[in-house]
PDB file as gemmi writes it, atoms N, CA and C in Angstrom:
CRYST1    1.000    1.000    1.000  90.00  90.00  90.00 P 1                      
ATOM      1  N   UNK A   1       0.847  -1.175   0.000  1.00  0.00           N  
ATOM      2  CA  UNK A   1       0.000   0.000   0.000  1.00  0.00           C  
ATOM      3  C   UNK A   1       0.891   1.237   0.000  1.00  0.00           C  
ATOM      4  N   UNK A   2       0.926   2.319  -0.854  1.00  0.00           N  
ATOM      5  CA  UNK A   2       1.153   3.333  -0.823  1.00  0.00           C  
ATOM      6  C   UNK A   2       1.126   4.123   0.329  1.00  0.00           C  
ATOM      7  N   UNK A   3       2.558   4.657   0.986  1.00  0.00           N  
ATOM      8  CA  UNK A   3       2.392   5.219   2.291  1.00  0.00           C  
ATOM      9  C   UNK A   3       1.214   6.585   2.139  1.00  0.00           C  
ATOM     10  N   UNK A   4       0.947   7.306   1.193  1.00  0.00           N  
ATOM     11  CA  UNK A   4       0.155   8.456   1.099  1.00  0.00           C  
ATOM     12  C   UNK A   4      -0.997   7.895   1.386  1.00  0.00           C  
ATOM     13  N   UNK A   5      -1.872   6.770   0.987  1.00  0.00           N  
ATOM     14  CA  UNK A   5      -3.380   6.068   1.885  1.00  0.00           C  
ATOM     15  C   UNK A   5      -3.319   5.594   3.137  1.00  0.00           C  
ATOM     16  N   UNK A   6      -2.091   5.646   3.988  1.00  0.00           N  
ATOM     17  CA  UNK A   6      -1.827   4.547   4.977  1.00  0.00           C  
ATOM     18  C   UNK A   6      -2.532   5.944   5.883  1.00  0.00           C  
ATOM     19  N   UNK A   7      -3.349   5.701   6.968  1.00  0.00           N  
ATOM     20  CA  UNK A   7      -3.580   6.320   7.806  1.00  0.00           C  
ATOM     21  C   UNK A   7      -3.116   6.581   9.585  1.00  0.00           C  
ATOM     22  N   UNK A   8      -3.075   7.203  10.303  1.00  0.00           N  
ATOM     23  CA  UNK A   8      -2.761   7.440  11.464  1.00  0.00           C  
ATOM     24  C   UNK A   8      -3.342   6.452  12.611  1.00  0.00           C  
ATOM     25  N   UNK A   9      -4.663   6.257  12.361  1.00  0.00           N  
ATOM     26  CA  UNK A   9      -5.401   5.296  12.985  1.00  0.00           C  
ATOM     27  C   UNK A   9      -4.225   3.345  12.991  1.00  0.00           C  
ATOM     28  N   UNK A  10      -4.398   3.600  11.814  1.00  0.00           N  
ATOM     29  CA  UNK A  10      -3.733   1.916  11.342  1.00  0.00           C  
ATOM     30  C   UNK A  10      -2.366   2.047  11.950  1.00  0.00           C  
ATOM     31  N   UNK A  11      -1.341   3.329  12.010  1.00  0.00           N  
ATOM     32  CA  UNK A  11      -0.559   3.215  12.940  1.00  0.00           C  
ATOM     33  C   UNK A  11       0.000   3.007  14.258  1.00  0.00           C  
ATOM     34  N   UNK A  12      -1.477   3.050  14.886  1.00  0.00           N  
ATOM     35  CA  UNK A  12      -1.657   2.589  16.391  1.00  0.00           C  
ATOM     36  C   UNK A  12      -2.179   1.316  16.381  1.00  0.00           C  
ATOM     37  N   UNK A  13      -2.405   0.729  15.908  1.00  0.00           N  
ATOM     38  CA  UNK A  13      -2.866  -0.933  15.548  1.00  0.00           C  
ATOM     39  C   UNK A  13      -4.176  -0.873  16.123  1.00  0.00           C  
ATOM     40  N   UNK A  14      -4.566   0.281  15.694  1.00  0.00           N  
ATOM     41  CA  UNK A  14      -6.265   0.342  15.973  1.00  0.00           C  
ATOM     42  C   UNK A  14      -7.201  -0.858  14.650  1.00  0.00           C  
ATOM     43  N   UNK A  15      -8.046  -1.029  14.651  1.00  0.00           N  
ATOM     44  CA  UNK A  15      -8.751  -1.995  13.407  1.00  0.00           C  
ATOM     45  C   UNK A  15      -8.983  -1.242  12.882  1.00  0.00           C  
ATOM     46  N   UNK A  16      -8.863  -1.884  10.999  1.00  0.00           N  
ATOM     47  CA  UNK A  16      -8.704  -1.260   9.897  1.00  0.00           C  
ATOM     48  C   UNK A  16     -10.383  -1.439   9.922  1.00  0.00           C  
ATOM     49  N   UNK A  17     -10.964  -0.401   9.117  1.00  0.00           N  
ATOM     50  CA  UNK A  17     -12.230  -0.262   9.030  1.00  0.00           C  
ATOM     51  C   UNK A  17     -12.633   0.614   7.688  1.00  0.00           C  
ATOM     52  N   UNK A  18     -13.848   1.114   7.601  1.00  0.00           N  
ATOM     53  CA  UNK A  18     -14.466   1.787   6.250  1.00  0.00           C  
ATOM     54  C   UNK A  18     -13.985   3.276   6.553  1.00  0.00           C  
ATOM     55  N   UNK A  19     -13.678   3.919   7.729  1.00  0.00           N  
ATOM     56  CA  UNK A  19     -13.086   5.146   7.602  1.00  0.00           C  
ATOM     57  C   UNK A  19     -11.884   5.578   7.157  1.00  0.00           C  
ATOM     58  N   UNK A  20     -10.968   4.502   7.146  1.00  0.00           N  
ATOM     59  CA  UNK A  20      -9.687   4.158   6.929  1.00  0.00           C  
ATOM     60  C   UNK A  20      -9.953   4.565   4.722  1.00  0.00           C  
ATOM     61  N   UNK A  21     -10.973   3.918   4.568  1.00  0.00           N  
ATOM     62  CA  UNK A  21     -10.873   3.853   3.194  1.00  0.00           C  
ATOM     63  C   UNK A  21     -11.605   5.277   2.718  1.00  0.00           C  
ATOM     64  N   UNK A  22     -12.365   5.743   3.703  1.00  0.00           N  
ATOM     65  CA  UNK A  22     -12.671   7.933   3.338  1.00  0.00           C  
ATOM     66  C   UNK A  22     -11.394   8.348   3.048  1.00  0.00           C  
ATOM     67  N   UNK A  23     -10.434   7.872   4.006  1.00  0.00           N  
ATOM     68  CA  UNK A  23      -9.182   8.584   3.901  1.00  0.00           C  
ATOM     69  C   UNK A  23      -8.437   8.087   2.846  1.00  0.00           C  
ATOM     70  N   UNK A  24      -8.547   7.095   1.862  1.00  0.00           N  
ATOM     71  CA  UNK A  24      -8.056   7.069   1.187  1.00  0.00           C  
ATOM     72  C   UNK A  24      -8.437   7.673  -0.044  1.00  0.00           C  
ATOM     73  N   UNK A  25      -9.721   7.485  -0.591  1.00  0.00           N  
ATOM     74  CA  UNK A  25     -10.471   8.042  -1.405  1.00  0.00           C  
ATOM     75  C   UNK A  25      -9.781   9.424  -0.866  1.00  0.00           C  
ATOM     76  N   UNK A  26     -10.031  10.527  -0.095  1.00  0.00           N  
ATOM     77  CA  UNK A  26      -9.401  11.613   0.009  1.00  0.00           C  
ATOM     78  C   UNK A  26      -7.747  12.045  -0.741  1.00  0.00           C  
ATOM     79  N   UNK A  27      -7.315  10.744  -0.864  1.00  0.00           N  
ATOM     80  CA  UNK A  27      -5.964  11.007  -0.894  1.00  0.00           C  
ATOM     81  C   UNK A  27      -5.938  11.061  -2.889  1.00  0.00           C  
ATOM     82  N   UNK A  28      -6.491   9.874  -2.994  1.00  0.00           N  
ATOM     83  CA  UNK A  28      -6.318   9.172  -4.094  1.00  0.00           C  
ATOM     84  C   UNK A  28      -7.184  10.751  -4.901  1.00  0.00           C  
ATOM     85  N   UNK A  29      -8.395  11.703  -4.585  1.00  0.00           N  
ATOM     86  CA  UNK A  29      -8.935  12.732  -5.212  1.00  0.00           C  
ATOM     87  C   UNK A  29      -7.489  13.684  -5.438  1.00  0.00           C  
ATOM     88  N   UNK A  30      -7.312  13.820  -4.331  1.00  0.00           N  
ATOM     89  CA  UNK A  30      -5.737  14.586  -4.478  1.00  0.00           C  
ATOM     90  C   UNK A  30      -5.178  14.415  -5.780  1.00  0.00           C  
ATOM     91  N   UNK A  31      -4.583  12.568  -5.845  1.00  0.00           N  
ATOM     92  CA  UNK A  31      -3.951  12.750  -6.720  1.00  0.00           C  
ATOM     93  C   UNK A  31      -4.530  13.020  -7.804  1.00  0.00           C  
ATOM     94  N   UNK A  32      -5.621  12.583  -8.576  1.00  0.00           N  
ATOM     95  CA  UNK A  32      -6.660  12.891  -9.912  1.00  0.00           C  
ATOM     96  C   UNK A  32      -6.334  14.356 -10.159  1.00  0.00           C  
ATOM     97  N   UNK A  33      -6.567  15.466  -9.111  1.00  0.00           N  
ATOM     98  CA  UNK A  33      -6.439  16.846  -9.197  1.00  0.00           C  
ATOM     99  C   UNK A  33      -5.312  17.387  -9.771  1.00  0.00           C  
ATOM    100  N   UNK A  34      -4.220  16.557  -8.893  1.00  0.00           N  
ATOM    101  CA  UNK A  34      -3.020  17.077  -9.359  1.00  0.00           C  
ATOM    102  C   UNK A  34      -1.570  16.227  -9.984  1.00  0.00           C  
ATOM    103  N   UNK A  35      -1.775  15.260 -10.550  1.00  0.00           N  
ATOM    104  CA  UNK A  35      -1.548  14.322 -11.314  1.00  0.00           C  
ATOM    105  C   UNK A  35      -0.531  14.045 -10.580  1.00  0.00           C  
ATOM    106  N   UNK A  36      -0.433  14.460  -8.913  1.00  0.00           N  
ATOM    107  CA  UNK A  36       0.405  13.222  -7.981  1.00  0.00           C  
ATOM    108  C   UNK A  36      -0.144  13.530  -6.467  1.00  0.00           C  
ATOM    109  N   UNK A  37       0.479  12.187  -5.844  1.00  0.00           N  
ATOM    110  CA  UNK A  37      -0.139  12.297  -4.758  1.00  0.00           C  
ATOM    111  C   UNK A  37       0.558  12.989  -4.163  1.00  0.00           C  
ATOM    112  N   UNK A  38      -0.175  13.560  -2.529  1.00  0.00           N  
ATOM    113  CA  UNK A  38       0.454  14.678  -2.026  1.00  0.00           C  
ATOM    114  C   UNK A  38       2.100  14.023  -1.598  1.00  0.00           C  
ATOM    115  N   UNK A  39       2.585  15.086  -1.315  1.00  0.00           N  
ATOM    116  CA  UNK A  39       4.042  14.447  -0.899  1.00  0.00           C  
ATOM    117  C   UNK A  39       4.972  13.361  -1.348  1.00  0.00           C  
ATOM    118  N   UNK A  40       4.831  13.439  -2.597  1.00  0.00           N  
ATOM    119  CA  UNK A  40       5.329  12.954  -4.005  1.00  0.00           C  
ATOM    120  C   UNK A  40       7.205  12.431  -3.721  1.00  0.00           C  
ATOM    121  N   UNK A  41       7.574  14.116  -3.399  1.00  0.00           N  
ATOM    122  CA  UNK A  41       8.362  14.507  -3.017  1.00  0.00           C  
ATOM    123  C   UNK A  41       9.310  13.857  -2.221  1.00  0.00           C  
ATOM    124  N   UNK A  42       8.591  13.155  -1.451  1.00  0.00           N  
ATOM    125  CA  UNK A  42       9.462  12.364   0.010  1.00  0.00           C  
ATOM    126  C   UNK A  42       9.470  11.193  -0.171  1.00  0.00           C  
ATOM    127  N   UNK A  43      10.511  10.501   0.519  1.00  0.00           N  
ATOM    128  CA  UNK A  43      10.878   9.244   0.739  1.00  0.00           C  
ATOM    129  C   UNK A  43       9.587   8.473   1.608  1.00  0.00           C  
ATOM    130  N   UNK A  44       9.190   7.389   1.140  1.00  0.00           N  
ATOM    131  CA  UNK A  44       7.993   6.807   1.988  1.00  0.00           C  
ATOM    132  C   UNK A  44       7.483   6.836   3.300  1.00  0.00           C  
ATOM    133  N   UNK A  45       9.114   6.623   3.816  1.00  0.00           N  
ATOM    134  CA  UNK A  45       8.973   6.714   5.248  1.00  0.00           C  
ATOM    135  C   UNK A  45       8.805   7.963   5.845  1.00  0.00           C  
ATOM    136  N   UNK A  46       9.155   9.002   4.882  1.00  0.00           N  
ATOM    137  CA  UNK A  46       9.116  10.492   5.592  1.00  0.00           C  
ATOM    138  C   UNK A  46       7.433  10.794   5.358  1.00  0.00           C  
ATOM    139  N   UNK A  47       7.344  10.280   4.527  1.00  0.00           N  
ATOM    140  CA  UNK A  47       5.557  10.466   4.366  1.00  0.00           C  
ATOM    141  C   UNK A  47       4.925  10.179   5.213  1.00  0.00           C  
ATOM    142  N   UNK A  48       5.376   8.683   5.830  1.00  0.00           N  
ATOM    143  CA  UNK A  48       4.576   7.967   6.806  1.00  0.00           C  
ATOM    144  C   UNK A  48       4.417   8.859   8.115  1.00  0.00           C  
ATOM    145  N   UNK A  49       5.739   9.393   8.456  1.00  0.00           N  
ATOM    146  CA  UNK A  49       6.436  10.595   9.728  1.00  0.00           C  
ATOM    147  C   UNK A  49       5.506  11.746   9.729  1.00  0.00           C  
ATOM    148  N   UNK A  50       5.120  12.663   8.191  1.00  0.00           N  
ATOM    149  CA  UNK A  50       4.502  13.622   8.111  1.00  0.00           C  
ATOM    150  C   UNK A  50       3.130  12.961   8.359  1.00  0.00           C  
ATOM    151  N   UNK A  51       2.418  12.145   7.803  1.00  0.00           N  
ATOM    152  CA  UNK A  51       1.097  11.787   7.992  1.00  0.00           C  
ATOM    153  C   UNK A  51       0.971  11.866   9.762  1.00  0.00           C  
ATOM    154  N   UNK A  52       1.669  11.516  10.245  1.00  0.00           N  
ATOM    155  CA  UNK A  52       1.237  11.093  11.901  1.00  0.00           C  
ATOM    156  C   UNK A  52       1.129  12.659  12.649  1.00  0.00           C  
ATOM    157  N   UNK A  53       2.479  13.567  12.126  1.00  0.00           N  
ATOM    158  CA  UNK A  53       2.713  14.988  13.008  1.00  0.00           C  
ATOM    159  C   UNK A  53       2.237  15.886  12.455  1.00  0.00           C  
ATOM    160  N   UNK A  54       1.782  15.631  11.052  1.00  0.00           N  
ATOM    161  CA  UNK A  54       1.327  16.600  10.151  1.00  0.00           C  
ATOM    162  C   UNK A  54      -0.170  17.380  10.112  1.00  0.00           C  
ATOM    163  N   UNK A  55      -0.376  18.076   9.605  1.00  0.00           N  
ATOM    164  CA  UNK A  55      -1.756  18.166   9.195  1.00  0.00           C  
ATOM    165  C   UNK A  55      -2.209  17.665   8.532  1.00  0.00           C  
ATOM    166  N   UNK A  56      -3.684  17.210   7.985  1.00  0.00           N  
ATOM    167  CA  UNK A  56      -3.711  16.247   7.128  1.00  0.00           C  
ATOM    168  C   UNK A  56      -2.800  17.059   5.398  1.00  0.00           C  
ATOM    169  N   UNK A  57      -3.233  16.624   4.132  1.00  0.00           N  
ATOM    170  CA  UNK A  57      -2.810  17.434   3.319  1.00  0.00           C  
ATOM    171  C   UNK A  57      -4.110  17.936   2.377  1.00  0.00           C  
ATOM    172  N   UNK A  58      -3.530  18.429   1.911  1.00  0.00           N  
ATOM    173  CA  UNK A  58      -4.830  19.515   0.804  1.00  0.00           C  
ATOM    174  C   UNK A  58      -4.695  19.893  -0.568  1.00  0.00           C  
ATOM    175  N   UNK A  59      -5.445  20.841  -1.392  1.00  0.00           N  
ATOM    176  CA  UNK A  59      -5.181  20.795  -2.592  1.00  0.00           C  
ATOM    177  C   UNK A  59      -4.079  21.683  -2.774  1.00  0.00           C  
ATOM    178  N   UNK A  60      -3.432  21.620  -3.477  1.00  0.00           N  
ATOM    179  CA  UNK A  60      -2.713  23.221  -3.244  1.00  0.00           C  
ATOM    180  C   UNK A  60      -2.799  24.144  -4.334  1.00  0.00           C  
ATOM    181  N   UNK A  61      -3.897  24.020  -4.945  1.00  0.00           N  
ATOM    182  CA  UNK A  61      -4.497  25.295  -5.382  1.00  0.00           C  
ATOM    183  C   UNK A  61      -5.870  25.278  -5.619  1.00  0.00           C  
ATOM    184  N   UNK A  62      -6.321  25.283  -4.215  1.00  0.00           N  
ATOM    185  CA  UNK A  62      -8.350  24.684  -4.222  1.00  0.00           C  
ATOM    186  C   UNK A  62      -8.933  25.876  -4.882  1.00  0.00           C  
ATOM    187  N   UNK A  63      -8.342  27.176  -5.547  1.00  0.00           N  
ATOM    188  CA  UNK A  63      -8.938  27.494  -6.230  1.00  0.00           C  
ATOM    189  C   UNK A  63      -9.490  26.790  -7.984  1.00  0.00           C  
ATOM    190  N   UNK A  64      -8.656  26.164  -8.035  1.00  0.00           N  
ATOM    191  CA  UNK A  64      -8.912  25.536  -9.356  1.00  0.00           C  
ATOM    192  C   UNK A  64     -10.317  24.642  -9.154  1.00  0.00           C  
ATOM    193  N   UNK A  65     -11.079  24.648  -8.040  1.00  0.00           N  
ATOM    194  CA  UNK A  65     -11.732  23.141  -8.051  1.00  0.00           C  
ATOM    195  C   UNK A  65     -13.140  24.139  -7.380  1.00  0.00           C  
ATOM    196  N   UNK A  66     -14.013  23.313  -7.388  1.00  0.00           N  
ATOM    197  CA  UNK A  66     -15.352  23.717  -6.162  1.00  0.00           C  
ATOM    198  C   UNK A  66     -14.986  23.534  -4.932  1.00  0.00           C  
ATOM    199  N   UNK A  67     -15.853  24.926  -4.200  1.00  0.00           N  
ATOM    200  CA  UNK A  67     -16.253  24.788  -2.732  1.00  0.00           C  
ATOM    201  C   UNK A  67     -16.836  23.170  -2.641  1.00  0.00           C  
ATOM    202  N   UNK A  68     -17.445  22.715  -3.138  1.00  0.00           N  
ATOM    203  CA  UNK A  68     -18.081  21.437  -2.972  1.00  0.00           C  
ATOM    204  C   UNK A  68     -16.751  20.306  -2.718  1.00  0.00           C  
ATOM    205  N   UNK A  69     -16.009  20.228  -3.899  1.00  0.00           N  
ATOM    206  CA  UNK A  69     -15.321  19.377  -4.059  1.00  0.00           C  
ATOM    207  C   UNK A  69     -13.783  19.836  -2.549  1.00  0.00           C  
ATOM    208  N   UNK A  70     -14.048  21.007  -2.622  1.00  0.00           N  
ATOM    209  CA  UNK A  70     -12.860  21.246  -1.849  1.00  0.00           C  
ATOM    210  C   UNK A  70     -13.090  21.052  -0.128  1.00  0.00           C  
ATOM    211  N   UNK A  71     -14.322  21.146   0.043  1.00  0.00           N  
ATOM    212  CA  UNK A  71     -14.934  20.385   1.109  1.00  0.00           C  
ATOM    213  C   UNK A  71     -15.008  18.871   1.569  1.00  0.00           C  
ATOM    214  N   UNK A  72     -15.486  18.501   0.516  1.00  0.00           N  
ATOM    215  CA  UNK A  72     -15.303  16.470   0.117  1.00  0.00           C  
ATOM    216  C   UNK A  72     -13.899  16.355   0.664  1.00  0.00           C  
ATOM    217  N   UNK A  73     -13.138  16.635   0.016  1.00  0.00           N  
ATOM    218  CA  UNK A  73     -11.986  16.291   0.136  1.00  0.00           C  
ATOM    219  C   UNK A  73     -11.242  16.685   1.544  1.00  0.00           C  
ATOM    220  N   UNK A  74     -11.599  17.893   2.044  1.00  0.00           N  
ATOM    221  CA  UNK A  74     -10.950  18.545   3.432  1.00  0.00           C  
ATOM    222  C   UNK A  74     -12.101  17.420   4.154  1.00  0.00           C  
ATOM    223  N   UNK A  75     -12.742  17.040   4.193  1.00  0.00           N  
ATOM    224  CA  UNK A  75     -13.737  16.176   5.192  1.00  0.00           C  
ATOM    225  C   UNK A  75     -13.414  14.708   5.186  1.00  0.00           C  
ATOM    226  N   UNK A  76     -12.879  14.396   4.350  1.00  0.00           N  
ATOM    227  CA  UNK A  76     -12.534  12.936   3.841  1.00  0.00           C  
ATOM    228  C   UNK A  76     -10.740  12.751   4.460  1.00  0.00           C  
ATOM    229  N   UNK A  77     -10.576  13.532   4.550  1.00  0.00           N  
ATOM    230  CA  UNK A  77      -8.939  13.731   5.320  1.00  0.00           C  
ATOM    231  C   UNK A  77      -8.892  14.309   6.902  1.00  0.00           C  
ATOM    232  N   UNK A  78      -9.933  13.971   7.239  1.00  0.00           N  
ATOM    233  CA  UNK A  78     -10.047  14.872   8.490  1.00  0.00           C  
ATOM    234  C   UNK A  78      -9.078  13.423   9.067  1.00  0.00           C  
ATOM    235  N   UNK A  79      -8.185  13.968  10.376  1.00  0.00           N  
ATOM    236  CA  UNK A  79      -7.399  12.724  10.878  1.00  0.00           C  
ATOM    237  C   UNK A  79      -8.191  11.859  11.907  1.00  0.00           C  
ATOM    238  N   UNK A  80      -8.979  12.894  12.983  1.00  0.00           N  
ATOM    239  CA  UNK A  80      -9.785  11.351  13.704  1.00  0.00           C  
ATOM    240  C   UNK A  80     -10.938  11.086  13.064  1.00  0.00           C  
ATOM    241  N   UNK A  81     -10.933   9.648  13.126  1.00  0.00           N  
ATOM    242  CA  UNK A  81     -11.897   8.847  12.333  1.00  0.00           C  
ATOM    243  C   UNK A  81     -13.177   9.033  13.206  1.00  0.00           C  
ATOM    244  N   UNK A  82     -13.311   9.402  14.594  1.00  0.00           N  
ATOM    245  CA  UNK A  82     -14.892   9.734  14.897  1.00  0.00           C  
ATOM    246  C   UNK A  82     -15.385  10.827  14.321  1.00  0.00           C  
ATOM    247  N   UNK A  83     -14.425  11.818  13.430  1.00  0.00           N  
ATOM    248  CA  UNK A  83     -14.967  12.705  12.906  1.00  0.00           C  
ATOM    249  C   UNK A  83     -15.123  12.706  11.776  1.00  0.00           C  
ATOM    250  N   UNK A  84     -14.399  11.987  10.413  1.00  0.00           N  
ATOM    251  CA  UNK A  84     -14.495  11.674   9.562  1.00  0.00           C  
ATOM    252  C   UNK A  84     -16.152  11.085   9.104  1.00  0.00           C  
ATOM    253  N   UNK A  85     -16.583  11.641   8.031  1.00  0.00           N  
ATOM    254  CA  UNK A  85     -17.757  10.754   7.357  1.00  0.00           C  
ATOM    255  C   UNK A  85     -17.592   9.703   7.519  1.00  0.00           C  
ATOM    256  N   UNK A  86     -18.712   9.004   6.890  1.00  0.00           N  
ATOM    257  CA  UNK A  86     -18.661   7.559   6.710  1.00  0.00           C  
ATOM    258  C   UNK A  86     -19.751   7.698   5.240  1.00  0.00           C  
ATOM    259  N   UNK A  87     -19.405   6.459   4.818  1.00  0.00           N  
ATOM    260  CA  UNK A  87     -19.720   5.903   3.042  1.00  0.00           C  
ATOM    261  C   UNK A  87     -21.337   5.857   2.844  1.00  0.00           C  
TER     262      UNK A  87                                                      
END                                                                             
């Protein structure tokens, strides 16, 4: 699995579940938008490091896109999963 879908939750050996996969769908919109996923840039493991201390990540130019879509996506990346949607 691609460290950019791996979530914070699954790093505490909490159970993998359907919120786990909002957050991926979140990630995976990212990349569609911007023909890579966020943090492209980094070595896997540094990804994995930023995902845990980080904020989640975002578009980086949500002007190009809808309030709608730019919402979906900031909601679908939210980091705790009691707050995250569900499917």
């Amino acid at each position: 699995m691609a460290p950019e879908v791996v979530l914070c939750e699954t790093f505490r050996d909490n159970p993998y579940d359907f919120k786990v996969d909002i957050w991926s769908l979140g990630i995976t919109l990212i990349e569609f938008a911007q023909i890579e996923p966020p943090n492209h840039e980094m070595t896997p493991m540094r990804v994995l490091l930023k995902i845990q201390k980080s904020d989640p990540p975002s578009l980086e130019q949500p002007s190009r896109w809808s309030k709608a879509f730019n919402d979906f996506v900031a909601k679908a990346l939210v980091k705790d999963p009691e707050k995250r949607p569900t499917s």
